[in-house]
C-alpha atoms as an extended CHARMM CRD file, in Angstrom:
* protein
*
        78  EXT
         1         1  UNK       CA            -63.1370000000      -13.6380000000      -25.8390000000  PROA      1               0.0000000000
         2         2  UNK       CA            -65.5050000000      -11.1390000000      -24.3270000000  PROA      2               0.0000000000
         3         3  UNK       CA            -68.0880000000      -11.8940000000      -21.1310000000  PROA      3               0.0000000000
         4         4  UNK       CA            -70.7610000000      -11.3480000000      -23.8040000000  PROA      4               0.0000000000
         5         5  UNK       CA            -69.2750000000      -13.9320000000      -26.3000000000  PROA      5               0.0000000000
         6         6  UNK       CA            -68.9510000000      -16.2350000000      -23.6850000000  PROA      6               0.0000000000
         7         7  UNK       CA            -72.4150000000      -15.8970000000      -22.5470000000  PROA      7               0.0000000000
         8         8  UNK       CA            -73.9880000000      -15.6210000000      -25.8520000000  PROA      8               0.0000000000
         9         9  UNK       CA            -77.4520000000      -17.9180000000      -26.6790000000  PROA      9               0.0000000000
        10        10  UNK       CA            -77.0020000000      -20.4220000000      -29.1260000000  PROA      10              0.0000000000
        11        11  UNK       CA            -80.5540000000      -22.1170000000      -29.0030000000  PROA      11              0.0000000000
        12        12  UNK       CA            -81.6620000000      -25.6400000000      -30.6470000000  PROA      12              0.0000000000
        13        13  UNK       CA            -84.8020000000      -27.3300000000      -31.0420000000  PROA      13              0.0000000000
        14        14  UNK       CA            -85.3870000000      -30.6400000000      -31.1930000000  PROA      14              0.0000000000
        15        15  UNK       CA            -88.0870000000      -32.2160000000      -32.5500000000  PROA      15              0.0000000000
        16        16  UNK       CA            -89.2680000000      -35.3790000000      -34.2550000000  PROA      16              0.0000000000
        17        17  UNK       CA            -92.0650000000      -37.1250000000      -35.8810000000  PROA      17              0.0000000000
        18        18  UNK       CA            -92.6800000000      -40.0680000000      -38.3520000000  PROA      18              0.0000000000
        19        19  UNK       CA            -92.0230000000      -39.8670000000      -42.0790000000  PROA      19              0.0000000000
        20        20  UNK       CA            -94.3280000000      -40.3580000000      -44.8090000000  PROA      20              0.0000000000
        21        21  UNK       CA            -91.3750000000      -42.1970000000      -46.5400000000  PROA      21              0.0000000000
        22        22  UNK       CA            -87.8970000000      -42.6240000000      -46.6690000000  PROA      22              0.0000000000
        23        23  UNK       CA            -86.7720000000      -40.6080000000      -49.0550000000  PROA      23              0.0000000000
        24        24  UNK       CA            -87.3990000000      -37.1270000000      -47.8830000000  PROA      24              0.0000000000
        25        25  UNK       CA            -88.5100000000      -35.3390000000      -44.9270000000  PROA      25              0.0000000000
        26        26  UNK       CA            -92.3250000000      -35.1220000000      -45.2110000000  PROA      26              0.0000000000
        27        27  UNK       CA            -93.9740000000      -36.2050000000      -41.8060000000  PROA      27              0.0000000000
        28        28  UNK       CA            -96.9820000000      -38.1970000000      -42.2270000000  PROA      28              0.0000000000
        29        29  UNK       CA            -99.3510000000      -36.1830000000      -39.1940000000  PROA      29              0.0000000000
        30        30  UNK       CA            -97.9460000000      -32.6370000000      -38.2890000000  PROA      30              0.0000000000
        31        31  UNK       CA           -100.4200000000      -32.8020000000      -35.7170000000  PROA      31              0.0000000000
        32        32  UNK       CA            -98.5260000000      -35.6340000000      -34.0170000000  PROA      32              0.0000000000
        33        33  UNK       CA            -95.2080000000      -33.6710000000      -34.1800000000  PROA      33              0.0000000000
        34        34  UNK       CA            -92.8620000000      -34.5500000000      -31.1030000000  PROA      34              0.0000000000
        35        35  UNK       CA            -91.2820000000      -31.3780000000      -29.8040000000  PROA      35              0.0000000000
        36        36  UNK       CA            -88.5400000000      -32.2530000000      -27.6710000000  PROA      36              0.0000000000
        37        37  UNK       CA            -87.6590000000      -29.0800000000      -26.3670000000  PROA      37              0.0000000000
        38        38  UNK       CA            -85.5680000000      -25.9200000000      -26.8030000000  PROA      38              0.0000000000
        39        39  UNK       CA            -81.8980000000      -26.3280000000      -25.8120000000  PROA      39              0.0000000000
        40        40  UNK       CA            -79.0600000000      -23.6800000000      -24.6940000000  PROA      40              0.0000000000
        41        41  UNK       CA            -76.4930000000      -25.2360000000      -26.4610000000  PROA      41              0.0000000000
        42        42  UNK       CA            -75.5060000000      -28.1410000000      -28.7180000000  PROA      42              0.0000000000
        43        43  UNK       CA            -74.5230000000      -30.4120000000      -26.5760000000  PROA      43              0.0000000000
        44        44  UNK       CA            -77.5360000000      -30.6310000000      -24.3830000000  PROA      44              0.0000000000
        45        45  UNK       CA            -79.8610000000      -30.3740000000      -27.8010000000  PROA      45              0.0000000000
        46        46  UNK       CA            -78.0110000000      -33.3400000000      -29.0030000000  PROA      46              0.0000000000
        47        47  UNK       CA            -78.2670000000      -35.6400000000      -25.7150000000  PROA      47              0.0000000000
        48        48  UNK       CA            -81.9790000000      -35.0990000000      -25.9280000000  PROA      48              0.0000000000
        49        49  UNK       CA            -81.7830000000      -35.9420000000      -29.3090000000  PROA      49              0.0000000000
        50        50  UNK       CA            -79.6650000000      -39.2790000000      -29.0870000000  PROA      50              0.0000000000
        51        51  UNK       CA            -81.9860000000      -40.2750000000      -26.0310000000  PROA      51              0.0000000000
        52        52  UNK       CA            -85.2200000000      -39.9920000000      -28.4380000000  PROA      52              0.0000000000
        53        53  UNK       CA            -83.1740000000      -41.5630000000      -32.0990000000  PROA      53              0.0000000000
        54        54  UNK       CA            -82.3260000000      -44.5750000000      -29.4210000000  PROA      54              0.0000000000
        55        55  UNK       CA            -85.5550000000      -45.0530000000      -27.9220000000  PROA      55              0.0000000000
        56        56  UNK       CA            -87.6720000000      -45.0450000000      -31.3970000000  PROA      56              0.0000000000
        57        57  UNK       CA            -84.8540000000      -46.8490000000      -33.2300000000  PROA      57              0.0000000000
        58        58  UNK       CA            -87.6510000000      -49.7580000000      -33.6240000000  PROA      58              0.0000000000
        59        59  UNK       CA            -89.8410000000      -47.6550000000      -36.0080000000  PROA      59              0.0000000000
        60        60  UNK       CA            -87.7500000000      -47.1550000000      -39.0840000000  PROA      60              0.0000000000
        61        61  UNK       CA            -89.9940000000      -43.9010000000      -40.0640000000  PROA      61              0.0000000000
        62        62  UNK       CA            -89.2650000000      -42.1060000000      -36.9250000000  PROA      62              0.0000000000
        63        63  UNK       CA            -86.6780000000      -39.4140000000      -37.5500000000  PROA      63              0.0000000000
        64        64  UNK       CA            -85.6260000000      -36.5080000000      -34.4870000000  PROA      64              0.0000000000
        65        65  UNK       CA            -83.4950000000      -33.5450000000      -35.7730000000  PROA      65              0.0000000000
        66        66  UNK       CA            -81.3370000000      -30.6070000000      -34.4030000000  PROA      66              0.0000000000
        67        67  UNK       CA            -82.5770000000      -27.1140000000      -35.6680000000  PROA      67              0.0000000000
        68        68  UNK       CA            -80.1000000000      -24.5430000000      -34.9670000000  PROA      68              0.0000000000
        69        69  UNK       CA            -82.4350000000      -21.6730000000      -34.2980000000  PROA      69              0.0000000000
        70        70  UNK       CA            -79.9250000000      -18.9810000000      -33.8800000000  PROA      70              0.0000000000
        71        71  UNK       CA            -78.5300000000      -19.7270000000      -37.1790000000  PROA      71              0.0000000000
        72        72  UNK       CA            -82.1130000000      -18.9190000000      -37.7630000000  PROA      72              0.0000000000
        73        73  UNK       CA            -82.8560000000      -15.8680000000      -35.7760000000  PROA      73              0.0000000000
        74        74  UNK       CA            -79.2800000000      -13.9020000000      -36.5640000000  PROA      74              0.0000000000
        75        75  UNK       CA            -78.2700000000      -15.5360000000      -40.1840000000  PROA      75              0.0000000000
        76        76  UNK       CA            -75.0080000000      -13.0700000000      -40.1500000000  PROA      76              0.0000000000
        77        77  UNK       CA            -73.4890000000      -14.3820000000      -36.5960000000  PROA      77              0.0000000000
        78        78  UNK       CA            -71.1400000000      -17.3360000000      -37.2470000000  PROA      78              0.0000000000
């Protein structure tokens, strides 16, 4: 493995909001959108993530996810 491949970005986002309903992912206010934050690597993405699914866990409509944006931003890398 290289320095660079080492080194190499591998940025997540993690945001959540509240569903419309239950049976598909269509937030009810985009305006109320909770964005988490931008993480360096999985690992820290999902620790923020766990730490906001267990502290709405009370509000059923509440869902967090784990984008992986540089799946996004180079679709070719694996």
């Amino acid at each position: 493995m290289t320095a660079s491949s080492e080194n190499k970005q591998l940025l997540h986002l993690v945001f959540g909001g509240e569903l419309s309903n239950l049976e598909e992912v269509q937030f009810r206010d985009l305006d109320a959108l909770d964005i988490v934050g931008i993480f360096p690597d999985y690992a820290s993405a999902l620790a923020a993530w766990k730490g906001k699914a267990q502290a709405t866990v009370d509000n059923a409509h509440m869902r967090y996810f784990i984008v992986h944006m540089h799946r996004l931003l180079n679709p070719n890398d694996k």
